[in-house]
KOLVOKOL-157484 format. One record per residue: residue number from 1; chain; x, y, z of N, C-alpha, C in turn. Coordinates in Angstrom, 1 decimal, padded with zeros to 4 digits, m for minus. Each point is the difference from the previous one (the first is absolute). Example, Ala and Ser with C-alpha at 12.3 -4.5 7.8 and 13.67 -1.06 7.14 Angstrom:
2
+-----+--------+--------+--------+--------+--------+--------+--------+--------+--------+--------+
: num : chaine :    nxx :    nyy :    nzz :   caxx :   cayy :   cazz :    cxx :    cyy :    czz :
+-----+--------+--------+--------+--------+--------+--------+--------+--------+--------+--------+
:   1 :      A :  013.2 : m005.7 :  007.8 : m000.9 :  001.2 :  000.0 :  000.9 :  001.2 :  000.0 :
:   2 :      A : m000.4 :  001.1 : m000.7 :  000.9 :  001.1 :  000.0 : m000.8 :  001.1 :  000.8 :
+-----+--------+--------+--------+--------+--------+--------+--------+--------+--------+--------+
//
This chain:
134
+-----+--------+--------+--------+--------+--------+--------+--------+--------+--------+--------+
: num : chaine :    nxx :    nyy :    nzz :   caxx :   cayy :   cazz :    cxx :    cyy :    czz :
+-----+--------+--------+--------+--------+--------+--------+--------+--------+--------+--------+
:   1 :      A :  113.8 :  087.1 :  081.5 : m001.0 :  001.0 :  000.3 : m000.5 : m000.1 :  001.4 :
:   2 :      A : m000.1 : m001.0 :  000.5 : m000.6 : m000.3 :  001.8 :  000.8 :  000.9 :  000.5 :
:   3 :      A :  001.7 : m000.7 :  000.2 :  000.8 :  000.8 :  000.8 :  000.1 :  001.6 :  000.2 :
:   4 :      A : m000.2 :  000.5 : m000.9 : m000.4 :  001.4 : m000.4 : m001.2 :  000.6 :  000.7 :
:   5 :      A : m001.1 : m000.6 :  000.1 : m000.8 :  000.4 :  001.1 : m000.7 : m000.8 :  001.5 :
:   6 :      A :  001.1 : m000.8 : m000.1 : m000.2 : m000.8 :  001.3 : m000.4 :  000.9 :  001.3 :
:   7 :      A :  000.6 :  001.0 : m000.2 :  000.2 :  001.0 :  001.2 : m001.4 :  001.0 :  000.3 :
:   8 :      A : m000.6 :  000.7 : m001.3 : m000.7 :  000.2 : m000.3 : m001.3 : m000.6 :  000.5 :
:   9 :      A :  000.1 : m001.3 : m000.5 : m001.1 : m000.9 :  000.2 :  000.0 :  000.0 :  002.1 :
:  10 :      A :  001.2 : m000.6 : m000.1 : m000.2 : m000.3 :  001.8 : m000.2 :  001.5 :  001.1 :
:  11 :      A : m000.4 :  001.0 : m000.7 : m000.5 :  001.0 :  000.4 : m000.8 :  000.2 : m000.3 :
:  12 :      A : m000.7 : m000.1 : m001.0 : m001.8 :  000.0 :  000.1 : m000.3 : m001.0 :  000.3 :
:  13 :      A :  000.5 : m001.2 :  000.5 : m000.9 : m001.2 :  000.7 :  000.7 :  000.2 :  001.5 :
:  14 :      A :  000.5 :  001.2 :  000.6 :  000.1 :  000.5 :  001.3 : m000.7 :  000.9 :  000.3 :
:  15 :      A : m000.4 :  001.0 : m001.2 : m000.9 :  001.0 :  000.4 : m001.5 : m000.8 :  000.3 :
:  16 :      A : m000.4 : m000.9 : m001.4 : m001.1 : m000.6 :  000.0 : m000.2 : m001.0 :  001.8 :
:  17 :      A :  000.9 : m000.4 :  000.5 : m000.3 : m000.2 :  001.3 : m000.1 :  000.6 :  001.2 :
:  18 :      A :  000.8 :  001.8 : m000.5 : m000.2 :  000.4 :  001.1 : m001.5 :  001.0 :  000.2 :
:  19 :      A : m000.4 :  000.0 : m001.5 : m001.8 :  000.3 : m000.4 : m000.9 : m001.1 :  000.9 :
:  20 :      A :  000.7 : m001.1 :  000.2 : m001.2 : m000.9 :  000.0 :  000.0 :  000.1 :  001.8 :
:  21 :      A :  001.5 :  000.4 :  000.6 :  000.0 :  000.1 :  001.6 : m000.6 :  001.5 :  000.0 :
:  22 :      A : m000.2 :  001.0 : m000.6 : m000.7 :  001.4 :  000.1 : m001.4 : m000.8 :  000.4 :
:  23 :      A : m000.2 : m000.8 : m001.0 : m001.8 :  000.2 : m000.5 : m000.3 : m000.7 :  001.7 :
:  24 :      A :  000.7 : m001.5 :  000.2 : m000.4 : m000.5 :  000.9 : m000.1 :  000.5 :  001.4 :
:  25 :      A :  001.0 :  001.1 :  000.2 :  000.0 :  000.4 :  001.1 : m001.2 :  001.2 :  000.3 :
:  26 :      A : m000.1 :  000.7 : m000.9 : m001.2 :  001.0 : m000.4 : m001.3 : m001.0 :  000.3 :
:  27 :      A :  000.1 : m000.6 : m001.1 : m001.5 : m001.0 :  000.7 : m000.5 : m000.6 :  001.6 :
:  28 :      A :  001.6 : m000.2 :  000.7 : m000.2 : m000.1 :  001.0 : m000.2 :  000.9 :  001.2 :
:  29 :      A :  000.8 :  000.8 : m000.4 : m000.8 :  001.5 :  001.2 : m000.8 :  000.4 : m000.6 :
:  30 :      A : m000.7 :  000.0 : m000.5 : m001.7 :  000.0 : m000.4 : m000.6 :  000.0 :  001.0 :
:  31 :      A :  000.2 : m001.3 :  000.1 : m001.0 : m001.2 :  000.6 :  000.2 : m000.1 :  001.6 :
:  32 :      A :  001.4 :  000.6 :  000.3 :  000.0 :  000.5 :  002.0 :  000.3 :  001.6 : m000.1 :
:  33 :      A : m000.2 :  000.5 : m000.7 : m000.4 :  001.4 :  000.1 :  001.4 :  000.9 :  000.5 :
:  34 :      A :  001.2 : m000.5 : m000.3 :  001.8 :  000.4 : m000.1 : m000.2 :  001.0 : m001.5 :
:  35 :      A : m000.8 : m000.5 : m001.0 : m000.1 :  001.4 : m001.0 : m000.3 :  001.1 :  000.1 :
:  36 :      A : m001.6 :  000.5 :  000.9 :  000.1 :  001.0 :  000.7 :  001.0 :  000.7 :  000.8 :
:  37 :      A :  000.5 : m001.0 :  001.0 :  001.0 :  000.6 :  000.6 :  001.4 :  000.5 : m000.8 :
:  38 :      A :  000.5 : m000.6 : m000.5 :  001.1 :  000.1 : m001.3 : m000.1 :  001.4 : m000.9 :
:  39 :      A : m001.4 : m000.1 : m000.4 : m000.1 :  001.1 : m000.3 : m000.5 :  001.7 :  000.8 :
:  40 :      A : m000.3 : m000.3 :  001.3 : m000.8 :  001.2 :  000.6 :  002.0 :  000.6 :  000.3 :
:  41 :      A :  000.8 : m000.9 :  000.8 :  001.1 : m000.2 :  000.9 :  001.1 :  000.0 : m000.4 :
:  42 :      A :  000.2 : m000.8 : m001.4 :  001.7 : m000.7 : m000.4 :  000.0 :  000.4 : m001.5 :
:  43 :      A : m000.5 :  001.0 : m000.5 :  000.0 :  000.9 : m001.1 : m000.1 : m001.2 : m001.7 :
:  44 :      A : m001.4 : m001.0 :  000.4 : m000.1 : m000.6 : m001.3 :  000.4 :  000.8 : m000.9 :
:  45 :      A : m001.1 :  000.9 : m000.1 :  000.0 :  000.5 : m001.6 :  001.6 :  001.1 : m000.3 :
:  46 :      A :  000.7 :  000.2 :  000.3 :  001.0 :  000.4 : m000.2 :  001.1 : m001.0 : m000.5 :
:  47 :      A :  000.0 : m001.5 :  000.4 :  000.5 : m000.8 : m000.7 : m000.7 : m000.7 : m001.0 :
:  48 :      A : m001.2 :  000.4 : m000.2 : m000.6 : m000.5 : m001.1 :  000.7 :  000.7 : m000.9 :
:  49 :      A : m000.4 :  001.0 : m000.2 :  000.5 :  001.5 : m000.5 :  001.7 : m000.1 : m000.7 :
:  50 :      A :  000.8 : m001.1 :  000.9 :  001.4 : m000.1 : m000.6 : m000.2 : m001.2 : m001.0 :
:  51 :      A : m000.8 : m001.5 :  000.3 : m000.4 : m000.8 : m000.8 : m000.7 :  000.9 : m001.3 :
:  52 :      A : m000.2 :  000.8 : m000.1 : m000.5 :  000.4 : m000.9 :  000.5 :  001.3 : m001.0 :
:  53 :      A :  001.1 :  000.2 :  000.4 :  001.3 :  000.9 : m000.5 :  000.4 : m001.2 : m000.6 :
:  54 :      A :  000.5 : m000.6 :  001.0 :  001.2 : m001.1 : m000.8 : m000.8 : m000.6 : m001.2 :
:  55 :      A : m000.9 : m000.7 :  000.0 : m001.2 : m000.1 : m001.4 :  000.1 :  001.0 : m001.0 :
:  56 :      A : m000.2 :  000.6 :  000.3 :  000.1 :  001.2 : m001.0 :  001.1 :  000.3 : m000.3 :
:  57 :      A :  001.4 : m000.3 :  000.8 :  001.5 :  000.2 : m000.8 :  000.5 : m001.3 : m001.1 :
:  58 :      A : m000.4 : m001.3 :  001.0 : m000.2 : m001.4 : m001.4 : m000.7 :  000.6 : m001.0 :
:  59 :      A : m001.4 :  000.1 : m000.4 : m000.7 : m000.1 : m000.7 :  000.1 :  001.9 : m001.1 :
:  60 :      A :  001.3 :  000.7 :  001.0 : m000.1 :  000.8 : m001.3 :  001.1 : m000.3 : m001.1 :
:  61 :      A :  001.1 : m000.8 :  001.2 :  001.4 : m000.6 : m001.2 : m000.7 : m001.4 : m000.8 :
:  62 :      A : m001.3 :  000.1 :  000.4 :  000.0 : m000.9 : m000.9 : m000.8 :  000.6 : m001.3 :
:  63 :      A : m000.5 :  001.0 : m000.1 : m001.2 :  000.8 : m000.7 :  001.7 :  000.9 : m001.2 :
:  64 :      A :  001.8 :  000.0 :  001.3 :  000.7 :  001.0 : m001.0 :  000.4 : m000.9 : m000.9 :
:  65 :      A : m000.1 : m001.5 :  001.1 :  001.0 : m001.2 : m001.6 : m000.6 : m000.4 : m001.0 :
:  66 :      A : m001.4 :  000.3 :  000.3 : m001.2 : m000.5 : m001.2 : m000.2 :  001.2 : m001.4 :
:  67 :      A :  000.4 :  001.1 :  000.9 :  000.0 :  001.2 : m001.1 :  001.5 :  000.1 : m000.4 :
:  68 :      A :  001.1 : m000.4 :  000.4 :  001.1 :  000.4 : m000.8 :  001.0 : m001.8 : m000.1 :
:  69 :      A : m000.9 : m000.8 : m000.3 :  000.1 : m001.1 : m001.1 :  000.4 : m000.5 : m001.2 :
:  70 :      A : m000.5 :  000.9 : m000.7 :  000.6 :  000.5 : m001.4 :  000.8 :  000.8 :  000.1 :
:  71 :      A :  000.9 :  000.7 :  000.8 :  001.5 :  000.6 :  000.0 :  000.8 : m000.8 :  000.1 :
:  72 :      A :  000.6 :  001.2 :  000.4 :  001.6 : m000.9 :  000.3 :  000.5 :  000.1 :  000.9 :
:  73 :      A : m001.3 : m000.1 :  001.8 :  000.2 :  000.1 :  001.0 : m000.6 : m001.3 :  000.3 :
:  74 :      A :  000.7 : m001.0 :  000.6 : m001.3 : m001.1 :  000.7 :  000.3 :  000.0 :  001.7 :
:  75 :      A : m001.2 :  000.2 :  000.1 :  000.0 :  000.2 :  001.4 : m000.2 : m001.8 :  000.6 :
:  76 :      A : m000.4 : m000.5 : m000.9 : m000.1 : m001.6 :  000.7 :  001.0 : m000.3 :  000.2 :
:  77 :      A :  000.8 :  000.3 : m000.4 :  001.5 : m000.8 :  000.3 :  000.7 :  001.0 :  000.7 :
:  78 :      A : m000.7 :  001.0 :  000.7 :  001.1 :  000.7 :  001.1 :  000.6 : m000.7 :  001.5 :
:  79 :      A :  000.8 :  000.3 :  000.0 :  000.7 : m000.7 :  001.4 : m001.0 :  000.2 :  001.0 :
:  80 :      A :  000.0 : m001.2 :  000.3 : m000.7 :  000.0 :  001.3 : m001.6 :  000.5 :  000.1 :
:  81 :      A : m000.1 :  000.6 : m001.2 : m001.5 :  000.5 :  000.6 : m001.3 : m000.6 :  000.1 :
:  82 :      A : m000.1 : m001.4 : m000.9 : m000.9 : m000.1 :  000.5 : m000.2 : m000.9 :  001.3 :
:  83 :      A :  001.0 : m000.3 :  000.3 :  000.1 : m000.7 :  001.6 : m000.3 :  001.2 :  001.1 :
:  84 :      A :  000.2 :  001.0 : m000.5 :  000.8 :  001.1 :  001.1 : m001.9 :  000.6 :  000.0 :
:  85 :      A : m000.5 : m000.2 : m000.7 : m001.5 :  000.5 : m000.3 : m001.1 : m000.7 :  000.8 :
:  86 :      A :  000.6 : m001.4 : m000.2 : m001.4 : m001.1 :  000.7 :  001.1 : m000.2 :  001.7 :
:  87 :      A :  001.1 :  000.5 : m000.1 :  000.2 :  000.6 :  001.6 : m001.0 :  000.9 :  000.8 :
:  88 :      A : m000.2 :  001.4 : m001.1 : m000.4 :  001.0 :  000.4 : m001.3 : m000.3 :  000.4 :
:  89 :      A : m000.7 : m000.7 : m001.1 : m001.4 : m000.4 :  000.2 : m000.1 : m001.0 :  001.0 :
:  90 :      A :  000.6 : m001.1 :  000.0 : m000.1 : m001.0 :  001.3 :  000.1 :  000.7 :  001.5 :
:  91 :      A :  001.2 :  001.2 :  000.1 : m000.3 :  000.8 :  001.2 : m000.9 :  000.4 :  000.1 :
:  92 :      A : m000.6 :  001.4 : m001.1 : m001.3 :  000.6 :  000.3 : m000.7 : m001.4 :  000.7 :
:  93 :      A : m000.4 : m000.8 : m001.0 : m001.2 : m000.7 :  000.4 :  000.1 : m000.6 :  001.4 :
:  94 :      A :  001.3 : m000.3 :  000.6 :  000.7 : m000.6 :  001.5 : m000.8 :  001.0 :  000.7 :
:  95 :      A :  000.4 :  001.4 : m000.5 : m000.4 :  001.1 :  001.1 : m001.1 : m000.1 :  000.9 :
:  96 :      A : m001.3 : m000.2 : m001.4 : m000.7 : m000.3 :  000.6 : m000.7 : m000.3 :  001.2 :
:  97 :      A :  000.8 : m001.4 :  000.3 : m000.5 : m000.8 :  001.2 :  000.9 :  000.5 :  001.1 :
:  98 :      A :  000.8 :  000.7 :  000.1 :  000.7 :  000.7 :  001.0 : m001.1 :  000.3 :  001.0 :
:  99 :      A : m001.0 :  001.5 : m000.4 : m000.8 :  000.3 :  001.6 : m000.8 : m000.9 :  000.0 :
: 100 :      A : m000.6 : m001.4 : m000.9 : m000.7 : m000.7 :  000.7 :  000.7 : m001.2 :  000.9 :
: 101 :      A :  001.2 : m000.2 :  000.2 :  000.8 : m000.9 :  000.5 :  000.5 :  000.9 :  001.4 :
: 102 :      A : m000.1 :  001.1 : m000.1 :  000.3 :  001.1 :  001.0 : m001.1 : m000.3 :  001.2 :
: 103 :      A : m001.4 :  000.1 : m000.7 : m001.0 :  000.1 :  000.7 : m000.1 : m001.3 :  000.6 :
: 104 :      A :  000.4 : m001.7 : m000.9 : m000.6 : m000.6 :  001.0 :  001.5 : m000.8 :  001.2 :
: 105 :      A :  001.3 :  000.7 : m000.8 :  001.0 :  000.1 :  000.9 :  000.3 :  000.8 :  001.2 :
: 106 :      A :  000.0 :  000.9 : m000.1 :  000.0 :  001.3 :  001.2 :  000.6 :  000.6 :  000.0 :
: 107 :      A :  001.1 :  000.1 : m000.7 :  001.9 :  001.0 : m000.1 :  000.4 : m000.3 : m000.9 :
: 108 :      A :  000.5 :  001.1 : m000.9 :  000.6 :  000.3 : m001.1 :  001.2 : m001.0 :  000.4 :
: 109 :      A :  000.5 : m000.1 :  000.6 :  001.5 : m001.1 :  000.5 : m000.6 : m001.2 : m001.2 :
: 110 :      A : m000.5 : m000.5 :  000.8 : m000.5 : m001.4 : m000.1 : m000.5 : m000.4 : m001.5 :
: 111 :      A : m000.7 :  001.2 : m000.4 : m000.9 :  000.1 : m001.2 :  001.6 :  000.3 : m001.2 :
: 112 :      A :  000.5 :  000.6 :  000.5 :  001.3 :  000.1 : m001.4 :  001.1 : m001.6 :  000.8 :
: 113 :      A : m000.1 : m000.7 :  000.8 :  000.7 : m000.8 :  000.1 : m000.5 : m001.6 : m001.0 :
: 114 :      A : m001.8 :  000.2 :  000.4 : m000.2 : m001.2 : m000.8 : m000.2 :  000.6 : m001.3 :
: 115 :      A :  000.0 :  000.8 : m000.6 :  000.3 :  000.8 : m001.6 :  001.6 : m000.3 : m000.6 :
: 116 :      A :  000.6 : m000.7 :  001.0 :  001.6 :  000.3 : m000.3 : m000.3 : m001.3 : m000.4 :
: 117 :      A :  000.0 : m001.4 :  001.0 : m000.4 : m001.1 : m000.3 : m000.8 : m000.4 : m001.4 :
: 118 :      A : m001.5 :  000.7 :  000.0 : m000.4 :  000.0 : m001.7 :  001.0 :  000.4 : m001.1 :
: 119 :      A :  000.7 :  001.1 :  000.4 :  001.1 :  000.1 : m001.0 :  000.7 : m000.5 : m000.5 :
: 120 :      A :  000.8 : m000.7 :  001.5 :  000.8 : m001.4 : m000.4 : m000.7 : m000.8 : m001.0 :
: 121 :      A : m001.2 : m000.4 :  000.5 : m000.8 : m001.5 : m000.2 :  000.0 :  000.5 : m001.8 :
: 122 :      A : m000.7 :  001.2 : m000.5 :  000.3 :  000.4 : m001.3 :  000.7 :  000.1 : m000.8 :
: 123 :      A :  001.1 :  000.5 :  000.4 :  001.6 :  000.1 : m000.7 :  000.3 : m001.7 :  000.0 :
: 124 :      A : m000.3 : m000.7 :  000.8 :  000.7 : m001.6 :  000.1 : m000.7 : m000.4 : m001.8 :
: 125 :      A : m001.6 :  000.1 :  000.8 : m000.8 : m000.4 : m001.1 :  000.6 :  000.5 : m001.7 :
: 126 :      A :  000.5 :  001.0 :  000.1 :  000.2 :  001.0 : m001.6 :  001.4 : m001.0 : m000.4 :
: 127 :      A :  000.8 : m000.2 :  000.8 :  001.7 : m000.7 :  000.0 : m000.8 : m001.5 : m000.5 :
: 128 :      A : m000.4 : m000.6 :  001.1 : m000.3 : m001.4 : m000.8 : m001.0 : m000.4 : m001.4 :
: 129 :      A : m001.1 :  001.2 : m000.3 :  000.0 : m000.1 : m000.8 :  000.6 :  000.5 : m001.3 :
: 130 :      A :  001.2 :  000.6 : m000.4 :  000.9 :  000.4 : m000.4 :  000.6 : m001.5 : m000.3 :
: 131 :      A :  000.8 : m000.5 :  001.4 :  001.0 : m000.8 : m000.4 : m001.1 : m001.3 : m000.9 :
: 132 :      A : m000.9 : m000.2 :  000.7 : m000.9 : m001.2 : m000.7 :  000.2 :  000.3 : m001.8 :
: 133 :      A : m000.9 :  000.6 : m000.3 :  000.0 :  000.6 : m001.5 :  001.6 :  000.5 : m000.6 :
: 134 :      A :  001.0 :  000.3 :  000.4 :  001.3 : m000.2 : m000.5 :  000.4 : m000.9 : m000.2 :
+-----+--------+--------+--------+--------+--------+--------+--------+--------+--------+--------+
//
């Protein structure tokens, strides 16, 4: 039964940390005033706006597997999706921090090079905890 959702699992404990790098980074341009700018300049709310699509595409496949349950359709056990879902959401939520990393980086260059890096550092994290729990 583990092996089965090992994968699963190390995707909501990638999303759940890439929530917790959102919240931190939010809290901290607060506090030197890169939120304002992020938002007047590097189109915050427009990537909010995708974190919040993507939310709403998890949480409606999960509203269609809870309503067709009792058929003879299970969406829990579709390929890939629910990995491919706490992808979607872990992006949206990444997005997030995009124009505030912009603002207190200075160039889109730089700002998607250290995003590439977090990428890495996340996918590493999803693989080892995978192979640990296997």
């Amino acid at each position: 039964m583990l092996a089965e959702n090992v994968a699963p699992m190390a995707s909501h404990a990638v999303m759940i940390v890439i929530l917790v790098m959102v919240v931190c980074r939010v809290l901290r341009a607060e506090g030197t005033g890169l939120l304002r700018l992020a938002t007047e300049d590097h189109h915050l709310p427009m990537f909010v706006s995708l974190a919040a699509i993507a939310l709403a595409v998890e949480r409606g496949f999960y509203v269609a597997a809870r309503m067709l349950e009792g058929h003879d359709i299970d969406l829990w056990k579709a390929y890939l999706a629910p990995e491919l879902l706490a992808l979607i959401v872990g992006a949206g939520l990444y997005a997030i921090t995009l124009p505030i990393m912009r603002a207190r980086i200075g160039s889109w260059g730089a700002t998607l090079r250290r995003a590439a890096i977090d990428g890495s550092l996340l996918m590493f994290g999803w693989f080892v905890i995978v192979g640990t729990l296997l």
